[in-house]
Wavefront OBJ file of the C-alpha trace (Angstrom):
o trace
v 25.850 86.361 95.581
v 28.679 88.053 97.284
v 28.343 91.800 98.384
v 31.405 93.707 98.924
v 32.228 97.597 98.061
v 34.724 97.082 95.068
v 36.816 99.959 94.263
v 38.604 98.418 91.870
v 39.451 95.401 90.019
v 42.944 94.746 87.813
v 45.331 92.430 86.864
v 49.128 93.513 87.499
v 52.344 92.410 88.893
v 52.629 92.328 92.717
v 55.475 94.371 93.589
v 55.766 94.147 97.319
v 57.164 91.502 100.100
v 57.070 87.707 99.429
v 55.357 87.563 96.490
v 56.839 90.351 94.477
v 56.841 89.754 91.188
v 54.011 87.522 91.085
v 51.219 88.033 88.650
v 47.592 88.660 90.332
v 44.173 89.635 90.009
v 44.048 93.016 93.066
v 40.452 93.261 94.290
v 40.953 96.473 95.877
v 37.957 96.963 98.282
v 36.267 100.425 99.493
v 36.795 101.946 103.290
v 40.003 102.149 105.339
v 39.442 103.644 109.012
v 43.225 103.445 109.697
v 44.508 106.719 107.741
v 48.064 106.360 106.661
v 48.865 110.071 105.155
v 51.648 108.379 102.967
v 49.114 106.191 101.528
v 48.642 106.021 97.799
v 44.901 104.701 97.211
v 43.573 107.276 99.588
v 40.306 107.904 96.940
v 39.599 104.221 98.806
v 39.012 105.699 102.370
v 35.502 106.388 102.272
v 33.081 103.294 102.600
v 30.275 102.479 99.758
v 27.832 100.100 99.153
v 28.256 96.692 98.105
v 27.677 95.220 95.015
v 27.289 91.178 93.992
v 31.354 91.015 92.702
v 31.236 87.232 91.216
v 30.180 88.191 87.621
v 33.213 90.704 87.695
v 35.700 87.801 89.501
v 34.703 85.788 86.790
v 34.966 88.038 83.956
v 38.595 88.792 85.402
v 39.728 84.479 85.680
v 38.426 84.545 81.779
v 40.357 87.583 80.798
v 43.403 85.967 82.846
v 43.152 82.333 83.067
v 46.832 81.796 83.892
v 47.351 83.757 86.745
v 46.834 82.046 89.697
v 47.454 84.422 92.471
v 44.975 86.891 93.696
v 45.441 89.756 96.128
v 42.205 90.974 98.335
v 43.363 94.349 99.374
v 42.462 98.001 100.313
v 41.229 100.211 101.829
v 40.976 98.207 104.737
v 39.680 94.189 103.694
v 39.668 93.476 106.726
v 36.567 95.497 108.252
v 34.460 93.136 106.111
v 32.967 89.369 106.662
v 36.357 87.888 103.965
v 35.838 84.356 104.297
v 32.789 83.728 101.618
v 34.815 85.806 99.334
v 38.092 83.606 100.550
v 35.635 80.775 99.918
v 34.842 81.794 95.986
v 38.473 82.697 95.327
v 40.213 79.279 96.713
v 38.060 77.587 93.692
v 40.385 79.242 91.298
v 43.046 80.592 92.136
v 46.257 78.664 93.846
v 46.779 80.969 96.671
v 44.353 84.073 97.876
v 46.877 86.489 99.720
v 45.024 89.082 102.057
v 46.529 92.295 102.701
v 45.773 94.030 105.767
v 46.613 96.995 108.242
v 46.346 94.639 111.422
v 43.982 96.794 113.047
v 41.034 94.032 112.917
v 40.870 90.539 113.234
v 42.045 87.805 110.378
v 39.438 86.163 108.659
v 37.891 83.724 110.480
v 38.726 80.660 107.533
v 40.070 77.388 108.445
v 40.949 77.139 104.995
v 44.365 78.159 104.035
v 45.410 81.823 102.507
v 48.216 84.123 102.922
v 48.096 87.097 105.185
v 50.328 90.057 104.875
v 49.906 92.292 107.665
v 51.376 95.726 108.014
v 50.688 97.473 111.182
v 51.842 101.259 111.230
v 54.200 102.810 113.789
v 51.677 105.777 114.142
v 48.774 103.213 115.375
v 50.295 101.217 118.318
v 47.117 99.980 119.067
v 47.647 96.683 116.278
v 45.069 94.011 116.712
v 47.301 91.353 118.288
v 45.199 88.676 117.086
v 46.373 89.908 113.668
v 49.775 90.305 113.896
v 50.312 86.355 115.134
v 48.304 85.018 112.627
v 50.211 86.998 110.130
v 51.463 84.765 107.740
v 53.906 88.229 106.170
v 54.876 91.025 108.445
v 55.616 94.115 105.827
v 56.715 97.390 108.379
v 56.582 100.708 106.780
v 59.854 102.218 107.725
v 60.631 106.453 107.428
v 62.509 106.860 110.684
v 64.939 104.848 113.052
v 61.672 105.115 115.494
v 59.852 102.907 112.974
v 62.723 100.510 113.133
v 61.771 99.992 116.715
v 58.484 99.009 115.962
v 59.461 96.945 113.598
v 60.974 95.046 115.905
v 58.193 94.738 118.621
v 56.017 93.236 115.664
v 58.418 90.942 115.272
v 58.967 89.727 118.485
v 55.453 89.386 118.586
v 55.635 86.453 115.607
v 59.326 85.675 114.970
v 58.135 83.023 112.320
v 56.238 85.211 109.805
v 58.318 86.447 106.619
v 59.549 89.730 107.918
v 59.964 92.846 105.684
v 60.582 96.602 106.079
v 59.728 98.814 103.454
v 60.956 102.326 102.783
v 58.224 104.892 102.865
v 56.897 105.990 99.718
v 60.299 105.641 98.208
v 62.186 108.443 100.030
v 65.931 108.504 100.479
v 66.511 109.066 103.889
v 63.979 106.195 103.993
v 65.729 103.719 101.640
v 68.940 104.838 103.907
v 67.618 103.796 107.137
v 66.295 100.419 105.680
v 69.401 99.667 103.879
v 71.305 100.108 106.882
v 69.076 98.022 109.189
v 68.340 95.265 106.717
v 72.408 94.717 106.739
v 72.388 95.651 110.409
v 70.098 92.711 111.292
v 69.922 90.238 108.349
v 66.242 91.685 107.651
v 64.523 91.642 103.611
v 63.537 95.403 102.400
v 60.225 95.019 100.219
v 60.858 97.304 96.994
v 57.638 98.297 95.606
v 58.801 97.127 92.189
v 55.269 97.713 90.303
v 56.244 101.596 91.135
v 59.515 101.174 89.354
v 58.117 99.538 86.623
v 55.254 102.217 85.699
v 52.625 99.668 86.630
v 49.713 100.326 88.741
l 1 2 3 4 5 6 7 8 9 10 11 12 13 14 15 16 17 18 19 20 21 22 23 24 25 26 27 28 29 30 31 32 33 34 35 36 37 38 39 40 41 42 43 44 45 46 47 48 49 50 51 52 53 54 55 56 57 58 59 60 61 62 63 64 65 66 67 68 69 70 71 72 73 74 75 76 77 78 79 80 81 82 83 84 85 86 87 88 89 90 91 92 93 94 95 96 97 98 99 100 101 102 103 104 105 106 107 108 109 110 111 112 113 114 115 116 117 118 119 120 121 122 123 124 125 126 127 128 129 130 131 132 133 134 135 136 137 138 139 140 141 142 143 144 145 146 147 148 149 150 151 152 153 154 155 156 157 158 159 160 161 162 163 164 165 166 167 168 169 170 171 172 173 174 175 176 177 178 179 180 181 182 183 184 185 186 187 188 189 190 191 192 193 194 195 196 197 198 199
Protein backbone atom coordinates (compact mmCIF):
# COMPACT_ATOMS: atom_id res chain seq x y z
CA UNK A 1 0.00 0.00 0.00
CA UNK A 2 0.98 3.55 -0.49
CA UNK A 3 -0.99 6.39 1.36
CA UNK A 4 -0.82 9.76 -0.02
CA UNK A 5 -3.70 12.62 -0.27
CA UNK A 6 -4.33 12.57 -4.15
CA UNK A 7 -6.02 15.50 -5.50
CA UNK A 8 -5.84 14.55 -8.72
CA UNK A 9 -4.65 12.22 -11.25
CA UNK A 10 -4.32 12.98 -15.35
CA UNK A 11 -2.47 12.42 -18.22
CA UNK A 12 -1.40 15.70 -20.25
CA UNK A 13 1.42 17.41 -21.87
CA UNK A 14 4.01 19.04 -19.55
CA UNK A 15 4.23 22.51 -20.52
CA UNK A 16 6.85 24.01 -18.31
CA UNK A 17 10.93 24.11 -18.07
CA UNK A 18 13.05 21.15 -19.34
CA UNK A 19 10.65 18.85 -20.10
CA UNK A 20 8.02 20.88 -21.84
CA UNK A 21 6.34 19.16 -24.16
CA UNK A 22 6.75 15.87 -22.74
CA UNK A 23 3.83 13.59 -22.25
CA UNK A 24 3.13 12.53 -18.41
CA UNK A 25 1.00 11.03 -15.96
CA UNK A 26 0.60 14.52 -13.06
CA UNK A 27 -0.12 13.03 -9.63
CA UNK A 28 -1.11 16.19 -8.19
CA UNK A 29 -1.02 15.70 -4.35
CA UNK A 30 -3.22 17.57 -1.53
CA UNK A 31 -1.65 20.46 0.96
CA UNK A 32 0.69 23.33 0.09
CA UNK A 33 1.80 25.49 3.27
CA UNK A 34 3.77 27.89 0.99
CA UNK A 35 0.78 30.16 -0.46
CA UNK A 36 1.65 31.61 -3.78
CA UNK A 37 -1.53 34.07 -4.49
CA UNK A 38 -0.75 33.69 -8.31
CA UNK A 39 -1.11 30.08 -7.98
CA UNK A 40 -3.53 28.20 -10.15
CA UNK A 41 -4.39 24.81 -8.19
CA UNK A 42 -5.12 26.75 -5.07
CA UNK A 43 -8.43 24.18 -4.35
CA UNK A 44 -5.01 21.94 -3.47
CA UNK A 45 -3.97 24.03 -0.35
CA UNK A 46 -5.79 22.37 2.25
CA UNK A 47 -4.38 18.90 3.46
CA UNK A 48 -6.66 15.52 3.38
CA UNK A 49 -6.33 12.17 4.17
CA UNK A 50 -4.53 9.63 2.37
CA UNK A 51 -5.70 7.03 0.39
CA UNK A 52 -3.75 3.58 -0.95
CA UNK A 53 -2.96 5.39 -4.74
CA UNK A 54 -1.37 2.10 -6.52
CA UNK A 55 -4.70 0.71 -7.93
CA UNK A 56 -5.24 4.30 -9.45
CA UNK A 57 -1.20 4.48 -10.70
CA UNK A 58 -1.92 1.41 -12.26
CA UNK A 59 -5.15 2.01 -13.80
CA UNK A 60 -3.41 5.28 -15.25
CA UNK A 61 0.11 3.06 -16.87
CA UNK A 62 -2.89 0.78 -18.52
CA UNK A 63 -4.86 3.66 -19.83
CA UNK A 64 -1.34 5.17 -21.02
CA UNK A 65 1.18 2.58 -21.54
CA UNK A 66 3.42 4.74 -23.74
CA UNK A 67 4.09 7.55 -21.76
CA UNK A 68 6.94 7.22 -19.83
CA UNK A 69 7.31 10.34 -17.88
CA UNK A 70 5.50 11.06 -14.73
CA UNK A 71 5.27 14.30 -12.78
CA UNK A 72 4.65 14.09 -8.73
CA UNK A 73 3.44 17.54 -8.08
CA UNK A 74 1.23 19.92 -5.96
CA UNK A 75 0.23 21.32 -3.56
CA UNK A 76 3.35 20.93 -1.92
CA UNK A 77 4.94 16.94 -2.63
CA UNK A 78 7.34 17.64 -0.78
CA UNK A 79 5.79 17.80 2.91
CA UNK A 80 5.26 14.05 2.44
CA UNK A 81 7.62 10.75 2.99
CA UNK A 82 8.16 10.68 -1.56
CA UNK A 83 10.58 8.04 -1.79
CA UNK A 84 8.18 4.71 -1.55
CA UNK A 85 6.07 6.47 -4.02
CA UNK A 86 9.54 7.38 -6.05
CA UNK A 87 10.16 3.69 -5.39
CA UNK A 88 6.68 2.36 -7.19
CA UNK A 89 6.98 4.90 -10.00
CA UNK A 90 10.83 4.11 -11.12
CA UNK A 91 9.26 0.45 -11.98
CA UNK A 92 7.48 2.04 -14.84
CA UNK A 93 8.08 4.91 -15.86
CA UNK A 94 11.65 6.17 -17.46
CA UNK A 95 12.08 9.20 -15.42
CA UNK A 96 9.84 10.39 -12.17
CA UNK A 97 10.30 14.31 -12.18
CA UNK A 98 9.34 15.94 -8.71
CA UNK A 99 8.12 19.33 -8.60
CA UNK A 100 8.61 21.30 -5.63
CA UNK A 101 8.47 24.85 -3.89
CA UNK A 102 11.99 24.31 -2.14
CA UNK A 103 10.69 25.04 1.12
CA UNK A 104 11.40 21.31 2.49
CA UNK A 105 13.91 18.90 2.00
CA UNK A 106 14.39 16.57 -1.37
CA UNK A 107 13.45 13.18 -1.04
CA UNK A 108 15.69 11.28 0.70
CA UNK A 109 16.21 8.48 -2.56
CA UNK A 110 19.50 7.37 -3.68
CA UNK A 111 17.81 6.35 -6.65
CA UNK A 112 17.77 8.73 -9.48
CA UNK A 113 14.69 11.29 -10.38
CA UNK A 114 14.43 14.74 -11.56
CA UNK A 115 13.80 17.63 -9.28
CA UNK A 116 12.42 20.91 -10.38
CA UNK A 117 12.52 23.32 -7.71
CA UNK A 118 10.95 26.73 -7.73
CA UNK A 119 11.52 28.79 -4.73
CA UNK A 120 9.40 32.13 -4.63
CA UNK A 121 10.85 35.64 -4.25
CA UNK A 122 8.12 36.33 -1.53
CA UNK A 123 9.58 33.30 0.75
CA UNK A 124 13.36 33.99 1.16
CA UNK A 125 13.50 31.53 3.63
CA UNK A 126 14.17 28.44 0.63
CA UNK A 127 15.31 25.21 2.13
CA UNK A 128 18.94 25.32 0.97
CA UNK A 129 19.21 21.72 1.04
CA UNK A 130 16.64 21.93 -1.78
CA UNK A 131 17.77 24.33 -3.95
CA UNK A 132 21.44 22.39 -4.43
CA UNK A 133 20.01 19.27 -4.98
CA UNK A 134 17.79 20.79 -7.53
CA UNK A 135 18.25 19.04 -10.53
CA UNK A 136 15.80 22.29 -12.50
CA UNK A 137 15.71 25.72 -11.02
CA UNK A 138 12.22 27.27 -12.57
CA UNK A 139 12.02 31.22 -10.89
CA UNK A 140 8.70 32.82 -11.08
CA UNK A 141 9.48 36.20 -12.43
CA UNK A 142 6.71 39.50 -12.19
CA UNK A 143 9.19 42.20 -11.27
CA UNK A 144 12.96 43.19 -11.90
CA UNK A 145 13.12 42.39 -7.90
CA UNK A 146 12.35 38.76 -8.79
CA UNK A 147 15.13 38.88 -11.28
CA UNK A 148 17.41 39.37 -8.35
CA UNK A 149 16.39 36.42 -6.74
CA UNK A 150 16.65 34.63 -9.49
CA UNK A 151 19.96 35.13 -9.48
CA UNK A 152 20.87 34.33 -5.77
CA UNK A 153 19.21 30.81 -6.53
CA UNK A 154 21.40 30.49 -9.04
CA UNK A 155 24.47 31.25 -7.58
CA UNK A 156 23.47 28.95 -5.09
CA UNK A 157 23.64 25.83 -7.88
CA UNK A 158 25.12 27.25 -11.11
CA UNK A 159 24.80 23.64 -12.64
CA UNK A 160 21.02 23.03 -12.45
CA UNK A 161 18.93 23.87 -15.75
CA UNK A 162 17.97 27.41 -15.00
CA UNK A 163 14.59 28.94 -16.05
CA UNK A 164 12.52 32.08 -15.35
CA UNK A 165 9.04 32.06 -15.97
CA UNK A 166 6.68 34.98 -16.47
CA UNK A 167 3.98 35.16 -13.87
CA UNK A 168 0.75 33.88 -14.76
CA UNK A 169 1.28 35.08 -18.26
CA UNK A 170 1.23 38.88 -17.74
CA UNK A 171 2.86 41.34 -20.09
CA UNK A 172 4.86 43.43 -18.11
CA UNK A 173 5.94 39.96 -16.91
CA UNK A 174 6.77 38.35 -20.29
CA UNK A 175 8.63 41.95 -20.81
CA UNK A 176 10.90 41.71 -17.98
CA UNK A 177 11.79 37.99 -18.79
CA UNK A 178 12.30 38.61 -22.37
CA UNK A 179 14.61 41.25 -21.63
CA UNK A 180 16.67 39.38 -19.00
CA UNK A 181 16.70 36.04 -20.76
CA UNK A 182 18.58 38.10 -23.76
CA UNK A 183 20.27 40.20 -21.10
CA UNK A 184 21.98 37.13 -19.57
CA UNK A 185 21.73 34.14 -21.97
CA UNK A 186 18.95 32.66 -19.48
CA UNK A 187 15.78 30.00 -20.95
CA UNK A 188 12.09 31.55 -20.17
CA UNK A 189 9.75 28.44 -19.35
CA UNK A 190 6.38 29.13 -21.41
CA UNK A 191 3.64 27.34 -19.81
CA UNK A 192 2.69 25.86 -23.17
CA UNK A 193 -0.20 23.41 -21.77
CA UNK A 194 -1.95 27.03 -21.01
CA UNK A 195 -1.59 27.98 -24.62
CA UNK A 196 -2.73 24.92 -25.81
CA UNK A 197 -6.19 24.71 -23.77
CA UNK A 198 -4.84 21.73 -21.87
CA UNK A 199 -5.02 21.28 -18.25
Amino acid sequence: MLIYPVHEMFASIQGEGHWAGTPAIFIRLQGCSVGCSWCDTKDSWPSAEGTDVTERIDRMCAAYPAIRHVVITGGEPCQFDLVPLIRYLGKRFRWVQIETSGYFDPPKYHGSYWLTVSPKAFRPDFNLKCIKSATELKIVVGSYDDVQFAQACKNENPTAHFYIQPMSDQKNAVDICTTIAMTNDWKISARIHKLLGLK
